[in-house]
N, C-alpha and C positions, 0 to 999 in steps of 0.2 A: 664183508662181501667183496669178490674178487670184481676188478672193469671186465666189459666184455672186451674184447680182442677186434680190434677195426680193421675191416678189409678194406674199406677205403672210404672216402667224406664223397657224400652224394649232394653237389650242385652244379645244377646240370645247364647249358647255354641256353637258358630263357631270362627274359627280362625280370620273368616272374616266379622262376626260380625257387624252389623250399630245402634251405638245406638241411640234411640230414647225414646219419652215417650208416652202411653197412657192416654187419657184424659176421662171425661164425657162428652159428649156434645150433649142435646135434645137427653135425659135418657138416650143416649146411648154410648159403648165403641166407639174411635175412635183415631188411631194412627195419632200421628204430622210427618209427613213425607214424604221428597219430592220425585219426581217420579224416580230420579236416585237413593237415597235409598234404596225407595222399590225394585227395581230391581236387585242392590247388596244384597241386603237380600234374596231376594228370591235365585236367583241363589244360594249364600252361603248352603242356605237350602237343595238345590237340592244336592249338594255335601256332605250331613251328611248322618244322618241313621234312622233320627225320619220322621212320615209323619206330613207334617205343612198343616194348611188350611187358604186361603186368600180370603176375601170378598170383595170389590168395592161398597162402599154406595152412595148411588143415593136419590134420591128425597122419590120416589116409597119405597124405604127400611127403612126409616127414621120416613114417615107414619105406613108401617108396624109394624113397630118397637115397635110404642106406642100401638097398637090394639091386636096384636097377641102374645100370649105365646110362642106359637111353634119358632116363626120368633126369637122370641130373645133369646128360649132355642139353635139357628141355633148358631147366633152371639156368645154366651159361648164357643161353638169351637174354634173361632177363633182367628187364631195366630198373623195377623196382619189383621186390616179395615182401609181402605182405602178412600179418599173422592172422588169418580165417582161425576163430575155434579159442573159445575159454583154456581147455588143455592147452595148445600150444603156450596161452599167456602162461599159464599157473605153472607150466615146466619151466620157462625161460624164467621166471623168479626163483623157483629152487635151484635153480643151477649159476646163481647169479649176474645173468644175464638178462634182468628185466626188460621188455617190451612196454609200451606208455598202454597201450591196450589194443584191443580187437577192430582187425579191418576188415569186415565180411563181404564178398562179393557179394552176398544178397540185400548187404546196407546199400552197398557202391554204386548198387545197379540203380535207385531211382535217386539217390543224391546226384549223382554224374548225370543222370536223364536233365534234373531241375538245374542243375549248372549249367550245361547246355544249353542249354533254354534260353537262358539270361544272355549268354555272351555269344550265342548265332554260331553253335558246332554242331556239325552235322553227327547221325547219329543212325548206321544199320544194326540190325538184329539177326543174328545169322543162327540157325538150331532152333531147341529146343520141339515140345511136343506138336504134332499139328497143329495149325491156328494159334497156337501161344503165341508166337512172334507178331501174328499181322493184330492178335487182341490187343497184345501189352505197347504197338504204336498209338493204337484208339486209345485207351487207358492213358498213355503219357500226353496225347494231345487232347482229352479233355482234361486234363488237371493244366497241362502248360501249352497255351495256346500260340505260344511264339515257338515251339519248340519244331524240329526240323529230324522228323524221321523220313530219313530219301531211300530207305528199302527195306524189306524182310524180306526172309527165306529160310524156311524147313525141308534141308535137304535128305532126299532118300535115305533108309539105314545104308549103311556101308556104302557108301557116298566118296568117303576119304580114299577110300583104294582105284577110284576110281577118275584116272589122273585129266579123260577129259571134262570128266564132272565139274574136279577142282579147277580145273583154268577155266570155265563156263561162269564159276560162282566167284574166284579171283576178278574176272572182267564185270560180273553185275557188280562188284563193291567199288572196284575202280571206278569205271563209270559214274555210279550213281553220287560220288565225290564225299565218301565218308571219313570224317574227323576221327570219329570214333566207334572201335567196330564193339559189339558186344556180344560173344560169342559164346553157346548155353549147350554145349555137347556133352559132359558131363567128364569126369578124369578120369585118365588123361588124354582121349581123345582130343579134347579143345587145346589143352596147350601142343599139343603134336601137331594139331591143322595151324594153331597160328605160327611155332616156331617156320614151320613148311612154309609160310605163304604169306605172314603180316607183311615184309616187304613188297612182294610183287600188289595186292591188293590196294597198296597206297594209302590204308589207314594210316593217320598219325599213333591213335593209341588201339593196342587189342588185348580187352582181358575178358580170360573166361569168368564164367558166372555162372556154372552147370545148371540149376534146377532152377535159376531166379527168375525164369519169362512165369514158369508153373506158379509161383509166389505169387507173385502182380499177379495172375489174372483170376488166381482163387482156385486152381483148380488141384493145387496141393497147399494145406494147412499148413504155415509154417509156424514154430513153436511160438507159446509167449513168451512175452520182454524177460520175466522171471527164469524161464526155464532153460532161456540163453544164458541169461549174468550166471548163473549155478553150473556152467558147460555142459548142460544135459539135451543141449538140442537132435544131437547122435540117438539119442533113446525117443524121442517124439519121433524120428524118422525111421525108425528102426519097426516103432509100431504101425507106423504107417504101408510101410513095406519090408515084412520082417525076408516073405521069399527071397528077394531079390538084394539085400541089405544086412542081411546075419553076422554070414560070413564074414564081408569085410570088416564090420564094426565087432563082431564077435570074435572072431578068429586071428585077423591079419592085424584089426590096427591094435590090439592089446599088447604087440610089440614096443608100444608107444612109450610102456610103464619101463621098459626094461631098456630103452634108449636115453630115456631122462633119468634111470637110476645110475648107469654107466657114466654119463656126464658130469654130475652129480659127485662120484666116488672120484673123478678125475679131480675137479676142482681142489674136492677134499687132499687128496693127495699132494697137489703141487702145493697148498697151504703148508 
């Protein structure tokens, strides 16, 4: 089994620091690092002064990735990526580039709520469905009572094109003096509003987490333990909302197989 190829050793100026490294892997950046890691890092982040951005790559971002300029001018941002998605792990093993395991923003989203909690980081919810954002506040403060949600907001559909909108909801984050923003617009919308705006908003950290307020508050079924560890959580949602969902999962991200086989023949080759 070949190493992977280091883009560069991530330890970053915090006191509390987690080093790690980023790699290449199917052309794209991609941090080696486990889910309590990330989490330590991020929180650390929250406690500095720079604003960070964190991405969760999926199947769906990996395609993008290859097609799209924009999608991978998104990815240049960012501070740490993350691998969302069984497939992602199980290609980056056949191509011998193993990842430690699975960082899902829908895990992220209430471990980073419970971290917060403990160490007094403030914490907005920006998107997702009506009322999901001002539920999943309720939700996180009756489980953590110390915890410190200072705003929601479910902004109108097509919201982002709309540049007074965005400096109206830039200034309620600012304001409201958030650590960490958690933003549920679904890809790639959300990494497009935070590349746009993480800094002027004043968040230390911003990652998307598209469907995760819907999870918390029950109002979308998210797969069991089982049907994660097996990477089949795409087909739970698929049945969920096959209208709106086919396509992508059926159509566009089956590129997926023929970007891990490509990589794949690559290694074999240079062997």
């Amino acid at each position: 089994m070949t190493s992977a190829k280091i883009i560069s050793q991530r330890d970053w100026d915090s006191a509390n620091a987690v080093p790690y490294k980023r790699i290449e892997l199917f052309n794209m950046p991609m941090d080696v690092v486990r889910f309590d890691q990330a989490v330590d890092q991020m929180i650390a982040w929250a406690k500095g002064d720079k604003s960070r951005m964190v991405i969760t790559a999926n199947v769906d971002h990996v395609v993008r990735y290859q097609k799209s300029a924009e999608f991978r001018q998104m990815y240049a941002h960012a501070d740490m990526v993350v691998a969302d998605g069984m497939p992602v792990i199980w290609g980056s093993r056949l191509v011998g580039k193993a990842l430690p395991q699975r960082v899902a923003g829908s895990d992220l989203f209430p471990a980073l709520a419970a971290r917060a909690a403990d160490e007094d980081v403030t914490i907005f919810l920006l998107g997702g469905s009506p009322t999901t954002a001002t539920r999943s506040k309720e939700i996180f403060e009756q489980r953590h009572p110390n915890i410190r949600v200072v705003g929601t907001h479910c902004p109108d559909m097509g919201f982002e094109k709309n540049d007074a909108e965005n400096k109206r909801i830039v200034s309620m984050i600012r304001e409201a003096g958030a650590d960490l923003l958690f933003v549920g617009l679904g890809s790639p919308k959300q990494e497009k509003w935070i590349v746009d705006h993480h800094q002027a908003c004043g968040a230390k950290v911003c990652i998307g987490v598209g469907i995760s307020f819907s999870f918390l508050c029950g109002d979308v079924d998210r797969a069991p333990r089982w049907i994660q560890r097996i990477g089949m959580e795409w087909a739970h949602r698929l049945v969920q909302e096959p209208g709106r969902l086919w396509r992508r999962y059926i159509i566009e991200d089956s590129a997926f197989v023929g970007i891990v086989l490509r990589e794949r023949f690559k290694r074999k080759k240079r062997e």
